[in-house]
N, CA, C and O of each residue as an XYZ file, in Angstrom:
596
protein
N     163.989     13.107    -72.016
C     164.458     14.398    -72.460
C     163.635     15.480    -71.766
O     162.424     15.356    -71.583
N     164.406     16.640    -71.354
C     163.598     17.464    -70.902
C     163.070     18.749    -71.625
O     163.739     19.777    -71.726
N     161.741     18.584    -72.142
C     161.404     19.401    -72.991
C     160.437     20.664    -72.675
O     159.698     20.333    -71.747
N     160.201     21.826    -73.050
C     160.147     23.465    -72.624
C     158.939     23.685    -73.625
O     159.332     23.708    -74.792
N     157.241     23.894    -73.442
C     156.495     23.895    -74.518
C     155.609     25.223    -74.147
O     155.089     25.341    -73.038
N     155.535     25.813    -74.762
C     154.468     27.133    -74.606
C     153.940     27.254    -75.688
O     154.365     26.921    -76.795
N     152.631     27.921    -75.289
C     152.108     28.998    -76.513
C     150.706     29.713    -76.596
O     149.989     29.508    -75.616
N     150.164     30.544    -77.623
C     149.514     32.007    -77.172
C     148.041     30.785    -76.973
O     148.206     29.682    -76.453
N     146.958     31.170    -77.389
C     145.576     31.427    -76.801
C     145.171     30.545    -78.214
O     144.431     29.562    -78.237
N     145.900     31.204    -79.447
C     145.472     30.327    -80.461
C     146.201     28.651    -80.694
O     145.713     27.730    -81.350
N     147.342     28.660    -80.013
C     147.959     27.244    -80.151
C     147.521     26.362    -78.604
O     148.007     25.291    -78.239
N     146.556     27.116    -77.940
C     146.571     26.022    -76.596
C     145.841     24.795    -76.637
O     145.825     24.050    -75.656
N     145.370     24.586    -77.460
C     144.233     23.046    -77.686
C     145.450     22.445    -77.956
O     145.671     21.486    -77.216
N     146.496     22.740    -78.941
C     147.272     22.083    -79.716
C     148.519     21.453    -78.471
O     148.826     20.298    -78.177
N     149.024     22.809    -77.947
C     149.942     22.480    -77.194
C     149.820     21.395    -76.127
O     150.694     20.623    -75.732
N     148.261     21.528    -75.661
C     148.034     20.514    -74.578
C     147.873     19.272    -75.288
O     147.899     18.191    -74.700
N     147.707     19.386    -76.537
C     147.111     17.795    -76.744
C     148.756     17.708    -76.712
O     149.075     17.116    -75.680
N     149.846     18.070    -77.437
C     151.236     17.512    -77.887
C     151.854     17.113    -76.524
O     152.545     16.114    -76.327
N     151.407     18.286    -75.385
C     152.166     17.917    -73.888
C     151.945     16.703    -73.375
O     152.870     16.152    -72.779
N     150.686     16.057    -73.506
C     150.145     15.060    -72.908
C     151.258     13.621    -73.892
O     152.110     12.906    -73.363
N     150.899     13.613    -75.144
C     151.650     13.124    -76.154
C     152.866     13.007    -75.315
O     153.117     11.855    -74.961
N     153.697     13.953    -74.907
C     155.059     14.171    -74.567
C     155.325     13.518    -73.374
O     156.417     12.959    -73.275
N     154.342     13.467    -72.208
C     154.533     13.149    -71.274
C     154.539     11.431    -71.174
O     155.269     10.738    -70.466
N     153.717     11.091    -71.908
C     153.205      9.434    -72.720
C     154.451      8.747    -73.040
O     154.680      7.639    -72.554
N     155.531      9.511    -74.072
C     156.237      9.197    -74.304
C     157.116      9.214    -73.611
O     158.176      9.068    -74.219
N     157.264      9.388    -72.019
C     158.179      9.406    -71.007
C     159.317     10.579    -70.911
O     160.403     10.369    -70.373
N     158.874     12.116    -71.618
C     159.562     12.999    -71.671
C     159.275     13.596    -70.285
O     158.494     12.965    -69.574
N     159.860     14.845    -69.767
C     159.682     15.385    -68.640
C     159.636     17.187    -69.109
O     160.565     17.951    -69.374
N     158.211     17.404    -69.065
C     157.866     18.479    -69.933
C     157.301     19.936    -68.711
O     156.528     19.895    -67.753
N     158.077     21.066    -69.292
C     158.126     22.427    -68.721
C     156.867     23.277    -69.494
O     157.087     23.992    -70.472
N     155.809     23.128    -69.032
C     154.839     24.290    -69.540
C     154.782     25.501    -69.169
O     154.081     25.797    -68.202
N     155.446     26.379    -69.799
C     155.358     27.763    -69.705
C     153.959     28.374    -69.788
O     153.524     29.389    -69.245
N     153.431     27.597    -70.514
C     151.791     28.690    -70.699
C     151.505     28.724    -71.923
O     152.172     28.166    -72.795
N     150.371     29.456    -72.133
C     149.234     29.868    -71.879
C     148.682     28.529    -71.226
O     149.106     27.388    -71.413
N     147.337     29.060    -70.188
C     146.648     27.916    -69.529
C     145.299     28.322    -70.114
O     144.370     28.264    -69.309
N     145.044     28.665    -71.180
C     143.553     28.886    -71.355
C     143.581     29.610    -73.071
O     144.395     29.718    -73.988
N     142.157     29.987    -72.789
C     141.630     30.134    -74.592
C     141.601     31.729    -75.020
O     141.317     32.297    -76.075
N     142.132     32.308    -73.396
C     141.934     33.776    -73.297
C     143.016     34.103    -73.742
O     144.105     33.553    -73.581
N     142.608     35.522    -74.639
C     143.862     36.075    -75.249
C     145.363     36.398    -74.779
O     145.325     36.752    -73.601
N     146.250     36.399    -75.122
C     147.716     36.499    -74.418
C     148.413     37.148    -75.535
O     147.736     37.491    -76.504
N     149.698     37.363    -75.527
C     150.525     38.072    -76.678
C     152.024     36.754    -76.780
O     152.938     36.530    -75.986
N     151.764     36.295    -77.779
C     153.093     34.961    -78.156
C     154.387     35.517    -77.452
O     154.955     35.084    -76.449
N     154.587     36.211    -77.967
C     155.651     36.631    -77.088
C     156.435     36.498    -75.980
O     157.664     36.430    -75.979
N     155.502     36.452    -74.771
C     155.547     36.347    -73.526
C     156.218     34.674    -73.512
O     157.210     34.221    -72.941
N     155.314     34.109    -74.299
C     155.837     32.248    -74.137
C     156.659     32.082    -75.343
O     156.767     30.891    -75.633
N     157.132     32.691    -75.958
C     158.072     32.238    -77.030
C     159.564     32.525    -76.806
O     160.501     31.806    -77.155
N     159.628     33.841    -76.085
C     160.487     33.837    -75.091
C     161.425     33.279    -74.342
O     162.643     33.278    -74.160
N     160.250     32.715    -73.900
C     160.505     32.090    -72.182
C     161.452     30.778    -72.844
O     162.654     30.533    -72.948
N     160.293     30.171    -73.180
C     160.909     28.604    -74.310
C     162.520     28.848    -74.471
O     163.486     28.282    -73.960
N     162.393     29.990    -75.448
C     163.616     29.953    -76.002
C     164.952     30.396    -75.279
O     166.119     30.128    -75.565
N     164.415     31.166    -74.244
C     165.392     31.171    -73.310
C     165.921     30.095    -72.192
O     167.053     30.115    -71.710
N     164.839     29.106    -71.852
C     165.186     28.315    -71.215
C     165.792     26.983    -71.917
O     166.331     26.048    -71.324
N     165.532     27.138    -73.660
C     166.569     25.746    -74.045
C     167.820     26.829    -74.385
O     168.854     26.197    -74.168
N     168.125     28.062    -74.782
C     169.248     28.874    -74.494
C     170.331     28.587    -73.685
O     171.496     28.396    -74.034
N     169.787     28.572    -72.426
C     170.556     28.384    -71.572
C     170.852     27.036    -71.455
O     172.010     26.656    -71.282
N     170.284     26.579    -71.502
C     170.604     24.783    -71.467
C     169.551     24.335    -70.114
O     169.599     23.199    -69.642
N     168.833     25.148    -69.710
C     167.517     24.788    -68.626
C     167.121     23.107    -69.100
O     167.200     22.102    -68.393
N     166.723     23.205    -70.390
C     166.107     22.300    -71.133
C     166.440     21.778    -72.242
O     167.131     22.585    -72.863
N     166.256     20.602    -72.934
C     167.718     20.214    -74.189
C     166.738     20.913    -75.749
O     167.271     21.302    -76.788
N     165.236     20.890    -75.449
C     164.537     20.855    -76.870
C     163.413     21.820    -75.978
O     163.276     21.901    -74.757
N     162.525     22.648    -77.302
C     161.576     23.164    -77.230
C     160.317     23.328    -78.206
O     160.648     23.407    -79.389
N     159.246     23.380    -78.011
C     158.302     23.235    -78.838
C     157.319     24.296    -78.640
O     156.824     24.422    -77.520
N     156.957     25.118    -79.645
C     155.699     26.318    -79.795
C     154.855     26.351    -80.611
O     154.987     26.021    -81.789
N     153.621     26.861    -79.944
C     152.718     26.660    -81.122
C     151.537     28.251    -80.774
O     151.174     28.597    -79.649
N     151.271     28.755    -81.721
C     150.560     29.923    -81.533
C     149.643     29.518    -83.415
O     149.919     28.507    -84.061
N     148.589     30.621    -83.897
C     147.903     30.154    -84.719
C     148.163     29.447    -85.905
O     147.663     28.417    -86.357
N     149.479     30.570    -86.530
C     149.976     29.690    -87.683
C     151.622     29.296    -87.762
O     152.146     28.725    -88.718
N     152.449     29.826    -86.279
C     153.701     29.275    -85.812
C     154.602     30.373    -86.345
O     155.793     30.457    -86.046
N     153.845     31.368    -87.303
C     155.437     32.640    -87.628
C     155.479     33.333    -86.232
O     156.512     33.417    -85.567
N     154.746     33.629    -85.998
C     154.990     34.606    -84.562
C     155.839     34.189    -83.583
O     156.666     34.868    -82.976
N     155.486     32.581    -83.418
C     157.005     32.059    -82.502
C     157.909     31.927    -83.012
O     159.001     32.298    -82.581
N     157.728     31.407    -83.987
C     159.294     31.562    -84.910
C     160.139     32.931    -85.406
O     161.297     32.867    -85.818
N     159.560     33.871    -85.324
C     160.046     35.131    -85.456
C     161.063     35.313    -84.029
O     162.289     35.330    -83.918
N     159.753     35.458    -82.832
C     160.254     35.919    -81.648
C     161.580     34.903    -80.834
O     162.603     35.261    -80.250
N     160.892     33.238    -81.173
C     162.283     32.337    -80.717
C     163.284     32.434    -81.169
O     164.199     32.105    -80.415
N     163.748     32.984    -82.796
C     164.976     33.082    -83.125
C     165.671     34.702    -82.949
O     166.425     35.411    -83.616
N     165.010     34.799    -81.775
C     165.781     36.466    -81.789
C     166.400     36.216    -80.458
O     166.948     37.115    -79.820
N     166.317     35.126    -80.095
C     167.208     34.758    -78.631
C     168.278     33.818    -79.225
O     168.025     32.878    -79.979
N     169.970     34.322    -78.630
C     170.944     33.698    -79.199
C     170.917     32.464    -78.844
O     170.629     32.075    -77.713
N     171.262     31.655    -79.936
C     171.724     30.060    -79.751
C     170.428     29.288    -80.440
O     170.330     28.103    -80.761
N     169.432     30.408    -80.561
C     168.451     29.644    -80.829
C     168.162     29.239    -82.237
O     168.318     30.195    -82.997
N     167.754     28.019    -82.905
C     166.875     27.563    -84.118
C     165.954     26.844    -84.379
O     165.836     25.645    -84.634
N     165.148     27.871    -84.275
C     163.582     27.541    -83.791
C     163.382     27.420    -85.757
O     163.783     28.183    -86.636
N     162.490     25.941    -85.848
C     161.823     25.760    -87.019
C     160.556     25.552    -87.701
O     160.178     24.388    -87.840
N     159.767     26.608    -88.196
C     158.135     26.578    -88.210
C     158.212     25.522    -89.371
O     158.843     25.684    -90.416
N     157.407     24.316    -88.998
C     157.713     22.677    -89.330
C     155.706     22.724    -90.298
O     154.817     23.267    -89.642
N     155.498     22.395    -91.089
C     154.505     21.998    -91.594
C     154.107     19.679    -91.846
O     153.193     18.854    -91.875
N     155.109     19.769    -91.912
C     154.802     18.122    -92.596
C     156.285     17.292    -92.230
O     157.301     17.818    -91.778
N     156.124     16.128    -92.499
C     157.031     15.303    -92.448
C     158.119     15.887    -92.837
O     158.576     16.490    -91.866
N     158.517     15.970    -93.394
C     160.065     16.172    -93.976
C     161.075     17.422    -94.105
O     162.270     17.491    -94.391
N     159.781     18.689    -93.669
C     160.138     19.320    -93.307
C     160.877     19.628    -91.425
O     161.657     20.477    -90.993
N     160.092     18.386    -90.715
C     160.399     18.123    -89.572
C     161.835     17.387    -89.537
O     162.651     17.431    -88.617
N     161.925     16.806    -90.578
C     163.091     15.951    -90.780
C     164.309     16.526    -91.287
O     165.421     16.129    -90.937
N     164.068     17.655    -92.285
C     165.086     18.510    -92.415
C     165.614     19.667    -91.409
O     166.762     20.104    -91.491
N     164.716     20.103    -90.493
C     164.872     20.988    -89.368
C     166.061     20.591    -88.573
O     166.804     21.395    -88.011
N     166.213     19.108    -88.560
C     166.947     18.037    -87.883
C     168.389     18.050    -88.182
O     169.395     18.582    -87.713
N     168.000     17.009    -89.448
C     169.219     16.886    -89.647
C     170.038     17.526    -90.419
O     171.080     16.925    -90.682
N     169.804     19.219    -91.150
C     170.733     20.021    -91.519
C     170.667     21.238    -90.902
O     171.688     21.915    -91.022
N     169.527     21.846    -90.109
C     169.841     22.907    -89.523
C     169.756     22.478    -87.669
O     169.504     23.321    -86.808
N     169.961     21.368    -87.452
C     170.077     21.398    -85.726
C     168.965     21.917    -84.896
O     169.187     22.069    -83.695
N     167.891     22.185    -85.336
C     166.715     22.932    -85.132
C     166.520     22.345    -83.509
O     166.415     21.149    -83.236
N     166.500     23.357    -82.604
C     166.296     22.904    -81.210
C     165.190     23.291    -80.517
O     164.910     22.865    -79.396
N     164.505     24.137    -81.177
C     162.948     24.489    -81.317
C     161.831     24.132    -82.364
O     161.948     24.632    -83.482
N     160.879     23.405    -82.134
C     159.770     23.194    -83.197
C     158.825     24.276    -82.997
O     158.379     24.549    -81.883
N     158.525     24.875    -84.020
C     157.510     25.584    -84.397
C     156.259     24.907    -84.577
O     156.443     23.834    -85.151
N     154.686     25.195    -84.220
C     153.946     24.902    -85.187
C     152.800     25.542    -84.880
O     152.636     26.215    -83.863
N     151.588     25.258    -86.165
C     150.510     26.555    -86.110
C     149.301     25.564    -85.495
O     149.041     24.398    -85.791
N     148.728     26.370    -84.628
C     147.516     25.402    -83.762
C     146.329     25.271    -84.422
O     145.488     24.377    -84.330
N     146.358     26.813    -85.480
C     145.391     26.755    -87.035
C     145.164     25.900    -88.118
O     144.169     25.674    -88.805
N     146.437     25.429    -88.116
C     147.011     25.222    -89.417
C     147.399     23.562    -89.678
O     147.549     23.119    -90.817
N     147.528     22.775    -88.524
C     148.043     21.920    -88.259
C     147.059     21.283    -87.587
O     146.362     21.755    -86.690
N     147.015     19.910    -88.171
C     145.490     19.237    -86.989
C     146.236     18.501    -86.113
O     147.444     18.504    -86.346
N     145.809     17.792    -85.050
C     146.633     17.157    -84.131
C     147.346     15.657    -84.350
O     148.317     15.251    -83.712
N     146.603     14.897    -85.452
C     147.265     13.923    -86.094
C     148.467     14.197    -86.893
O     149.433     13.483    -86.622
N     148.596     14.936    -87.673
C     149.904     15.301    -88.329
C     150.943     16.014    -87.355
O     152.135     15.732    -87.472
N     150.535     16.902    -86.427
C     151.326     17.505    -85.178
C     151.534     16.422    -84.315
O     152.507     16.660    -83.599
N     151.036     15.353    -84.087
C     151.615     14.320    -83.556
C     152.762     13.639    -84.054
O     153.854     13.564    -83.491
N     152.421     13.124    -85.205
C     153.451     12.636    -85.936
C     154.733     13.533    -86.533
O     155.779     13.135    -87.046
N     154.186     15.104    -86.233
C     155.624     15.705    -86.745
C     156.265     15.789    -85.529
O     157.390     15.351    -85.771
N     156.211     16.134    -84.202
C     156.641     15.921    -83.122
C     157.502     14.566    -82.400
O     158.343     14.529    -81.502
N     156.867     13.501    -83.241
C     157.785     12.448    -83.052
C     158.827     12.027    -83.588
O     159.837     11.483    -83.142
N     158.372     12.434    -84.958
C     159.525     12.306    -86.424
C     160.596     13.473    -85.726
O     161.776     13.142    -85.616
N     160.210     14.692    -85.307
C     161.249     15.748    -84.882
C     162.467     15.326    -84.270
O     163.634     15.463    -84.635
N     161.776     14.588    -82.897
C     162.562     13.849    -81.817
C     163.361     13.208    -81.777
O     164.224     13.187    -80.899
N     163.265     12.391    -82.891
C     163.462     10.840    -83.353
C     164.727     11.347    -84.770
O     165.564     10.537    -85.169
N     164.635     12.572    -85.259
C     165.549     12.813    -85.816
C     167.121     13.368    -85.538
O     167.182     14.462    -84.978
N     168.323     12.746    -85.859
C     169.562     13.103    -85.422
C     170.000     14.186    -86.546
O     169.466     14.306    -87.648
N     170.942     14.851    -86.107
C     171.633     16.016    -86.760
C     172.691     15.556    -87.539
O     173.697     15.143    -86.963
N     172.617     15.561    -88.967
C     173.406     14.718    -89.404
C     175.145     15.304    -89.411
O     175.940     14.414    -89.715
N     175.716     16.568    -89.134
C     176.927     17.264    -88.972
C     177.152     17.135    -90.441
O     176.256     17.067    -91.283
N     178.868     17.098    -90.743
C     179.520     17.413    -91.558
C     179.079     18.656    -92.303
O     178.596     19.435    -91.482
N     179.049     19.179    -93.593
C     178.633     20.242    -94.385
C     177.734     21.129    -93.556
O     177.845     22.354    -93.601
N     176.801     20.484    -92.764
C     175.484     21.108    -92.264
C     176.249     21.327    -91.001
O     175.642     22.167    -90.336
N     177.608     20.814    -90.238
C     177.897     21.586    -88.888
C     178.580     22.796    -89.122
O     178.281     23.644    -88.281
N     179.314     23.141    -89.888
C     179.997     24.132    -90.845
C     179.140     25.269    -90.931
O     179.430     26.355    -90.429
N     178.089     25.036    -91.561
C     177.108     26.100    -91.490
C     176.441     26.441    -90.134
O     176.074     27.591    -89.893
N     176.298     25.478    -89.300
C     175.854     25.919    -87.868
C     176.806     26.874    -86.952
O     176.496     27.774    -86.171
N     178.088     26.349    -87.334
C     179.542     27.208    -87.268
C     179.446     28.766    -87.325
O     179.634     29.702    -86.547
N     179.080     28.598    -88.560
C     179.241     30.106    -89.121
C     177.664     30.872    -88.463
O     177.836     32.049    -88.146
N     176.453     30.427    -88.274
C     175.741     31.128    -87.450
C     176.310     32.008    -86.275
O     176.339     33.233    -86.163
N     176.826     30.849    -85.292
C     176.778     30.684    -83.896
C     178.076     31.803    -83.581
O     178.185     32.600    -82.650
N     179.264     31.453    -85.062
C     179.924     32.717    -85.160
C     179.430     34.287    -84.717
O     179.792     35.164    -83.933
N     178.512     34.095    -85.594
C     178.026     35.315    -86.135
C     177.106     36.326    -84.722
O     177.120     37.477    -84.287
N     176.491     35.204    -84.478
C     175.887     35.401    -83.205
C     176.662     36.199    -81.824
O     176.525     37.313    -81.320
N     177.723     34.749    -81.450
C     178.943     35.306    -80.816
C     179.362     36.744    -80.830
O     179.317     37.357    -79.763
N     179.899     37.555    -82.282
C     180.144     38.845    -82.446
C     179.079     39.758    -82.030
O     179.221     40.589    -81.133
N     177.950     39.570    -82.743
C     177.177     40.642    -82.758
C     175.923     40.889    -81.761
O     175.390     41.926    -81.367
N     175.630     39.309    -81.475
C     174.460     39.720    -80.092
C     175.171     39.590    -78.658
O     176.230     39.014    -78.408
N     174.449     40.166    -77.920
C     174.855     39.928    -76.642
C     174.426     38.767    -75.920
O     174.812     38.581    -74.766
């Protein structure tokens, strides 16, 4: 799978440990950035991410900045996107399979790298279950359609 991972100054320990993770697992992974511990503004890489699984550059995306609202704010303001700030198991699992979530959120603060491991895999590994829950993806993507550009 080809996966799209960025994030600010506070998620970069995190992001690199998950990229490496990603690459292990035989994914083929797009690092947007940050390359260091020096300050940056989320933005810039939350963006990018979300524009490049937008377009279909890339099928999935993953962000991580201190506590993951900041990417999750800024990734879902790009159309098509549903970016999901993920804490634990099952919340990774619901991201999945009722909202189609094509962005993972997570906080590089907040989250140690053992549980961000395992929510990253559980993410992956989860299918979208449709029926009731495609209906509602429906009516987003509607909505989207009309009103953003």
């Amino acid at each position: 799978m080809n996966i799209a991972i960025g994030s600010d100054h506070a998620g970069f320990e995190l992001k690199d440990y998950i990229k490496n993770i990603l690459v292990q697992m035989g994914h083929n992974v797009e690092d947007v950035g940050t390359d260091g511990l020096g300050s940056v503004d989320y933005p810039d890489f939350g963006i990018e991410v979300a524009w490049l699984v937008s377009e279909g550059k890339v099928e999935k995306g993953i962000l991580v900045c201190g506590t993951g609202i900041g990417m999750g704010i800024v990734a879902n303001k790009v159309k098509g996107i549903r970016a999901s700030l993920v804490y634990d198991l099952y919340t990774a699992i619901q991201s999945r399979k009722h909202l189609d979530a094509n962005i993972l959120v997570l906080g590089g603060r907040v989250t140690g790298k053992g549980l961000a491991e395992e929510i990253v895999k559980t993410w992956l590994t989860t299918s979208f279950e449709g029926g009731r829950h495609k209906k509602r993806i429906e009516k987003i993507e509607a909505w989207e359609k009309e009103h953003l550009k």
